[in-house]
TORVOPA-558740 format. One line per 10 residues: number of its first residue (from 0); for each residue x, y, z of N, C-alpha, C. Coordinates in Angstrom, 2 decimals. Layout:
# TORVOPA-558740
NUM	X Y Z X Y Z X Y Z  ... $
# end
This chain:
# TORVOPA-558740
0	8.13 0.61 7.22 8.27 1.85 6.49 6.96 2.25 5.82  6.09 1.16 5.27 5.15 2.01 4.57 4.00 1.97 5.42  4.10 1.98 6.92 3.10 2.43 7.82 2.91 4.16 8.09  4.42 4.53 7.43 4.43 6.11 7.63 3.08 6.68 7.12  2.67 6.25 5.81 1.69 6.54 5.23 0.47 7.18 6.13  0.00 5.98 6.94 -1.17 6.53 8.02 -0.92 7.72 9.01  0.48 7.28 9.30 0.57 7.76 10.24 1.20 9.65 9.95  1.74 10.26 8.79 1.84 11.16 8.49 0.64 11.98 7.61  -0.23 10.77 7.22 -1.64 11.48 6.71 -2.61 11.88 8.42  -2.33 11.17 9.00 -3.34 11.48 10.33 -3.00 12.65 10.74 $
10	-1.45 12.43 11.16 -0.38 13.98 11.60 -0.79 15.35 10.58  -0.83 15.93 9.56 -1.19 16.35 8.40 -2.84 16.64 8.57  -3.81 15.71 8.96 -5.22 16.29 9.16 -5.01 16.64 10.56  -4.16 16.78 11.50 -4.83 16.68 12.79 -4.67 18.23 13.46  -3.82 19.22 12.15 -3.65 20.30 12.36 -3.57 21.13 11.63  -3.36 22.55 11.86 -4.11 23.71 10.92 -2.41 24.53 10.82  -1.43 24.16 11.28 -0.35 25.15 11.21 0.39 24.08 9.65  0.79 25.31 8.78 1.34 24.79 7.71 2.63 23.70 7.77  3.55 24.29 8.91 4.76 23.62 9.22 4.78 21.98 9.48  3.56 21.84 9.94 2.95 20.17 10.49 2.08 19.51 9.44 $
20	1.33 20.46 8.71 1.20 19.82 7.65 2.23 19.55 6.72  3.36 19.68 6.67 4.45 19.47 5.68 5.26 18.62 6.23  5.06 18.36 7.48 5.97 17.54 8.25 5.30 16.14 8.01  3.74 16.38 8.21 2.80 15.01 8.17 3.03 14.75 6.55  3.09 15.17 5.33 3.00 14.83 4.14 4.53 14.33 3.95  5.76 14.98 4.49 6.83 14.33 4.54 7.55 13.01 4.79  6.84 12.83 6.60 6.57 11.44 6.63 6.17 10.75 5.95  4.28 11.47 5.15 3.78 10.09 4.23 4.62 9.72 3.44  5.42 10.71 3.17 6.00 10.07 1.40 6.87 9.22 2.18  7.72 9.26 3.16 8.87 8.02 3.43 8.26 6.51 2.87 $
30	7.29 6.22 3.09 7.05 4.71 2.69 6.86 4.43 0.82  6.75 5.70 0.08 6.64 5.74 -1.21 7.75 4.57 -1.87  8.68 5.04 -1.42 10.09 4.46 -2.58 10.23 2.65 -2.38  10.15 2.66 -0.67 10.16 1.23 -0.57 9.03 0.65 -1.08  7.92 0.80 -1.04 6.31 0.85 -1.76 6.80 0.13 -2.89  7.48 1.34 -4.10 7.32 0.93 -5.20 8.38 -0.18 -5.80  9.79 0.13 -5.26 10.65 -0.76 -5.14 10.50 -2.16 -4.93  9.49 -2.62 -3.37 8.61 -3.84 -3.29 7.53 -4.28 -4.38  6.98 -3.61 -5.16 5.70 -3.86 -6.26 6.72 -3.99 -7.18  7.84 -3.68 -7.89 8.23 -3.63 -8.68 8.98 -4.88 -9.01 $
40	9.93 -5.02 -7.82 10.46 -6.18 -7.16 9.58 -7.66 -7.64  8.52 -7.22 -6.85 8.14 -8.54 -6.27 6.94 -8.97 -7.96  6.85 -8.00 -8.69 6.70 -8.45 -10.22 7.94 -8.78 -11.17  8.80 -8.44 -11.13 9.90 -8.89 -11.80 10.56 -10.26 -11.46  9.94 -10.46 -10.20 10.42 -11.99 -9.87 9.65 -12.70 -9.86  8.22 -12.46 -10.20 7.81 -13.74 -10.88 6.98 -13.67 -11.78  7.19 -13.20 -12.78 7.22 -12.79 -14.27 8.10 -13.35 -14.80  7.75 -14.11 -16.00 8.93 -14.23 -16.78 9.40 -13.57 -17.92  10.78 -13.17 -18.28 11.15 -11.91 -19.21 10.65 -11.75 -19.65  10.14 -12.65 -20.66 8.75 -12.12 -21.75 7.74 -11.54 -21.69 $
50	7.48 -11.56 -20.46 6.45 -11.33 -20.21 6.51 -9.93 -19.46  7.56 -9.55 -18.87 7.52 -8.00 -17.71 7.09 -7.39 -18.70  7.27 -6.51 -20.02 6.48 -5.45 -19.96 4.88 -5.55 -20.08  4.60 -6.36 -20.09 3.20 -7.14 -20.04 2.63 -6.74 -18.50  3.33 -7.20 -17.60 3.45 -7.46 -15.99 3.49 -5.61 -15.90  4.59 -5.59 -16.05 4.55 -4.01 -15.85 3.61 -2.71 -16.14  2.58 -2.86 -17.66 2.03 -2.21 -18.01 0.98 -2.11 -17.10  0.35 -3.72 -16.40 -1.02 -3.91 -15.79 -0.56 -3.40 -14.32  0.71 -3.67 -13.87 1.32 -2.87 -12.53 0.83 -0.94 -12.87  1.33 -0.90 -13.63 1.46 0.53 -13.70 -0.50 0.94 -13.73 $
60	-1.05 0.74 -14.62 -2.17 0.40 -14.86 -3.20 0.56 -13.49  -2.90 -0.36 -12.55 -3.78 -0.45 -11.59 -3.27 0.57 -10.48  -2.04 0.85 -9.97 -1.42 2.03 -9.60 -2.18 3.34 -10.10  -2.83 3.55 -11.40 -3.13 4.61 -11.85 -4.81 4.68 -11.78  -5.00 3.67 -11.97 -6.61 3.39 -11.21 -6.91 3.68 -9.91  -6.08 3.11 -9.17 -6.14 3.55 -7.71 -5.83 5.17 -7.26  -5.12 5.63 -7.84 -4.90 6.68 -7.98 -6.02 7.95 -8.04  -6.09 7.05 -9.36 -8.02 8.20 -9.94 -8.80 8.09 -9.11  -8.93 6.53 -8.57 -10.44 6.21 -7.80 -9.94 7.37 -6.57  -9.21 7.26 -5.76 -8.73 8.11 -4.32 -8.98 9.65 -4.10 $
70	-8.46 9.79 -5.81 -8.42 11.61 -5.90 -10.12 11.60 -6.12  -10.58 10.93 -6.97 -12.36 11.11 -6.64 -13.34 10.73 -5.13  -12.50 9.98 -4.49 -13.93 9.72 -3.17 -12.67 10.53 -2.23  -11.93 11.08 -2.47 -10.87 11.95 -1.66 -11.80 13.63 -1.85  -12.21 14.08 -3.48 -12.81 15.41 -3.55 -14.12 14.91 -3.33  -15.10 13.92 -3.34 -16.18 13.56 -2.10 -16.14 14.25 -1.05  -14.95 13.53 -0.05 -15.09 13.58 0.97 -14.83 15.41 1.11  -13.86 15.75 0.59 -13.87 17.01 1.25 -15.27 17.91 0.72  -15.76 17.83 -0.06 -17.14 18.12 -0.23 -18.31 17.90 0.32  -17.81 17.16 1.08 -19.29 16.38 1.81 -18.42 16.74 3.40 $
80	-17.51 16.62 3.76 -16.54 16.41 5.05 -15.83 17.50 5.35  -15.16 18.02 4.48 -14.28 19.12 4.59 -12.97 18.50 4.10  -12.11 18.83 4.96 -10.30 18.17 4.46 -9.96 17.20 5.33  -10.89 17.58 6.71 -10.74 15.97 7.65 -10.77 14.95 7.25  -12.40 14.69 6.53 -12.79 13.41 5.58 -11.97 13.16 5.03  -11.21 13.45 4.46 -10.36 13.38 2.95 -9.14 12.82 3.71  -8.58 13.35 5.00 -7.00 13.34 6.16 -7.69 11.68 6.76  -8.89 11.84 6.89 -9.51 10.58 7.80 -9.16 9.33 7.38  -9.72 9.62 5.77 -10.25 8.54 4.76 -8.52 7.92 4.36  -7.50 8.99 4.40 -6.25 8.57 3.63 -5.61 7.75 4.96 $
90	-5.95 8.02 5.92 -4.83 7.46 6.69 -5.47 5.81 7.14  -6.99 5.64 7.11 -7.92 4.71 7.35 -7.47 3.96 6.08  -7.32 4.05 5.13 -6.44 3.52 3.82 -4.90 2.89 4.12  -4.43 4.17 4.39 -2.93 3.32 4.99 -2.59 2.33 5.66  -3.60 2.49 7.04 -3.97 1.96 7.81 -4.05 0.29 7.24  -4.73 0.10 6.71 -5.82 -1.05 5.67 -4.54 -1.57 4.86  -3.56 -0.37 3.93 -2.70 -1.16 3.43 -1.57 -1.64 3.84  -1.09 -1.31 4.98 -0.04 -1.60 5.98 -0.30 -3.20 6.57  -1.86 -3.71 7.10 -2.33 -4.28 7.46 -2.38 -6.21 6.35  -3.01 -5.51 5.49 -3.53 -6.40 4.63 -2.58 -7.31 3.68 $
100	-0.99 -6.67 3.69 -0.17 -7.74 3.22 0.59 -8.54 4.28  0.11 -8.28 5.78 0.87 -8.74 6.42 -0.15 -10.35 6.91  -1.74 -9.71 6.75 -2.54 -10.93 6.51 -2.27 -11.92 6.05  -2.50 -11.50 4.50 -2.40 -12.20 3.47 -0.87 -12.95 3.72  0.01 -12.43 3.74 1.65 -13.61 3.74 1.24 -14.40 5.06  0.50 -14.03 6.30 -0.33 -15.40 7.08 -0.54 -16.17 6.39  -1.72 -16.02 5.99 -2.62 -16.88 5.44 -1.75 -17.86 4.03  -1.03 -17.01 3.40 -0.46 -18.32 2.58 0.78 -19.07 3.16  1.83 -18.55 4.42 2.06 -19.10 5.27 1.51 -20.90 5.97  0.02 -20.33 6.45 -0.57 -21.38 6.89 -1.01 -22.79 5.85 $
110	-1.15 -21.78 4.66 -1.27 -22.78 3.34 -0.60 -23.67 3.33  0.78 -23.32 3.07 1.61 -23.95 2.57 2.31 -24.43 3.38  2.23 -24.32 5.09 3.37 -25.05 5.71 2.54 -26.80 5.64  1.35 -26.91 5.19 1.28 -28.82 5.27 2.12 -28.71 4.25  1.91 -28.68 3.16 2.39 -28.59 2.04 4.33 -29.10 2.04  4.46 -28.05 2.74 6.18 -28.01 2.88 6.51 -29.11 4.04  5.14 -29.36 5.42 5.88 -30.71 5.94 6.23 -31.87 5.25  4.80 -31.92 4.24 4.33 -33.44 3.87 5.79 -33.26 2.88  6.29 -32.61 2.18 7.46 -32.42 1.09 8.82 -32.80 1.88  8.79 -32.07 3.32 9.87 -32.64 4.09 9.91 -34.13 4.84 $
120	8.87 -34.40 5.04 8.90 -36.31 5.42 8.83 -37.20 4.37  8.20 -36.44 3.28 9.05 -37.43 2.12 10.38 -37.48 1.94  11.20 -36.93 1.89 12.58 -36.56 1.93 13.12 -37.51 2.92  12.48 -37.82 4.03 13.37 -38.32 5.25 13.59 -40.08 4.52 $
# end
């Protein structure tokens, strides 16, 4: 779901009729809710009570950083690029974030399966 992102920001730069641009920004948003639902989620479970609005403030926090930083090298690009740059740059992003948690749960995957053998032959 939150691959829509790229793929309705690409749809959205790749044409000049209004109807497709609304169609491409429509798509993007589909991956929004599960997005935040997963970040939200996946801080509340491992946080402890005391601590979420703590967890939550720095969630919200960096969400809003990212935010600022995007809308600034986003009016870059269309200044320097036009609205392509800006359609290019968002979906090359999506792209990147669609990608990069599916890495990362590899890689701690690979971590941790010695981890979880050596835990299971002790057991035997």
């Amino acid at each position: 779901m939150l691959s829509s992102a790229p793929v309705g920001a690409g749809l959205a730069g790749l044409t000049n009729s209004p109807a497709l641009v609304l169609a491409g920004f429509f798509v993007s948003g589909l991956g929004f809710a599960p997005g935040m639902a997963a970040l939200q989620y996946g801080a509340s479970r491992r946080t402890p009570p005391a601590s979420a609005p703590l967890a939550f403030g720095w969630l919200v926090t960096a969400m809003m950083l990212g935010g600022s930083f995007g809308t600034l090298v986003s009016g870059l690009l269309v200044d320097t690029r036009g609205d392509g740059g800006a359609f290019a740059a968002a979906t090359a992003v999506g792209l990147l974030s669609a990608v990069v948690p599916v890495v990362c749960r590899a890689v701690v995957a690979d971590r941790a399966a010695p981890a979880l053998s050596s835990e299971h032959s002790s057991r035997a």
